[in-house]
C-alpha positions in Angstrom: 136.4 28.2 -10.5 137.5 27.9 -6.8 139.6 24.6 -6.6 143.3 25.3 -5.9 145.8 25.0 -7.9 146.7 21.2 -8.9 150.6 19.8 -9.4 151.2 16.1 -9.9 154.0 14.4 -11.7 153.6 12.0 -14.2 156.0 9.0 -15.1 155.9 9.5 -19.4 158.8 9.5 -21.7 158.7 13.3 -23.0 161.1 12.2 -26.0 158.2 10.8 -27.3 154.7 11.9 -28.7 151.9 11.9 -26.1 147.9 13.1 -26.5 146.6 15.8 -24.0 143.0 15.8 -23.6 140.8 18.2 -21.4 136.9 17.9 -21.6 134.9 20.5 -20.7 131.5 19.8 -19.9 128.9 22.5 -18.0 129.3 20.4 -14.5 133.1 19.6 -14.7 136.1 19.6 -16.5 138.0 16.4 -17.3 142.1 16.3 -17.7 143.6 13.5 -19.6 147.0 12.0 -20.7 147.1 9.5 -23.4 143.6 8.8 -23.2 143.7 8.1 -19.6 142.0 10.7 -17.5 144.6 12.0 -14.6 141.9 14.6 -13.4 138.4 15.8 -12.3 137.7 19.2 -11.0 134.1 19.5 -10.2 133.5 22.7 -11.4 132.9 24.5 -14.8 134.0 27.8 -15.9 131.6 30.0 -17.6 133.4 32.5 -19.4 135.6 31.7 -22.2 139.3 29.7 -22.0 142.3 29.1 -23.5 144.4 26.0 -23.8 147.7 27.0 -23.5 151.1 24.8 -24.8 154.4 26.0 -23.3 157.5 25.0 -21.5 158.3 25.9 -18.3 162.2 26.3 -17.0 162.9 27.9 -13.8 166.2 28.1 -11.4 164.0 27.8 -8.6 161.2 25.6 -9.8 163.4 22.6 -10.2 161.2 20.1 -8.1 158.0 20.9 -11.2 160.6 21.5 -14.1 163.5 19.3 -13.3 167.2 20.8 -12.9 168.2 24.0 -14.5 171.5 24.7 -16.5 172.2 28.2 -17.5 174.4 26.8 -19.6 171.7 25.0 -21.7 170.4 27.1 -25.2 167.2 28.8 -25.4 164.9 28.6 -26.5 164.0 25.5 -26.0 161.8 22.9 -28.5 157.9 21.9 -28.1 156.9 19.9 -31.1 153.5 19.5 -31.0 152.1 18.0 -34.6 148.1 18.3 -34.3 146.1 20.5 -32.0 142.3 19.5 -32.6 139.5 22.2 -30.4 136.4 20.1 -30.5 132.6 21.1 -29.4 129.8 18.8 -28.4 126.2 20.4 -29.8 123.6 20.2 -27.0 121.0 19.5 -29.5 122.7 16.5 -31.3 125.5 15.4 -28.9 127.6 15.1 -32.0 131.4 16.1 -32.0 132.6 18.8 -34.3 136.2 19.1 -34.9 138.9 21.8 -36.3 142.5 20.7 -36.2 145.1 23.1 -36.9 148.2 20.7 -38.3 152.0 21.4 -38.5 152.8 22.1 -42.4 
């Protein structure tokens, strides 16, 4: 993939729950929050990803993570209650899904 890098900030409540979406498909991958899609790069990898869930704090990185307190405790929390990876068959179009849940 050769599009740069892409930074935008979004106006959600991150107290509450949200859905993150990204849809790959072999012309271009789709990016999506809440069901709302936020992104199109018009390229698609063809190797292998990952889909990575972190958090992000940085002393100098407070414009993309917000101000920084040394004084605040780490590690910090991500809740995150269902992750679903889901693959479209080229044969039947059909979705098939595996969810790995919170216990």
């Amino acid at each position: 993939m050769t599009d740069a890098f892409f930074e935008e900030s979004f106006a959600i409540d991150t107290a509450r729950f949200h859905i993150y979406a990204v849809e790959w498909t072999p012309t271009q991958v789709d990016f999506y929050i809440d069901n709302r899609k936020i992104r199109t790069i018009g390229q698609s990898p063809q190797y292998p990803m990952q889909f990575m869930l972190t958090l992000y704090e940085h002393p100098f990185e407070r414009a993309w993570t917000g101000p920084y307190n040394p004084k605040t405790h780490i590690p910090k929390r991500l809740l995150s209650t269902i992750f679903a990876a889901t693959s479209r068959s080229a044969v039947t179009h059909r979705l098939a899904a595996r969810f790995w849940k919170q216990a």
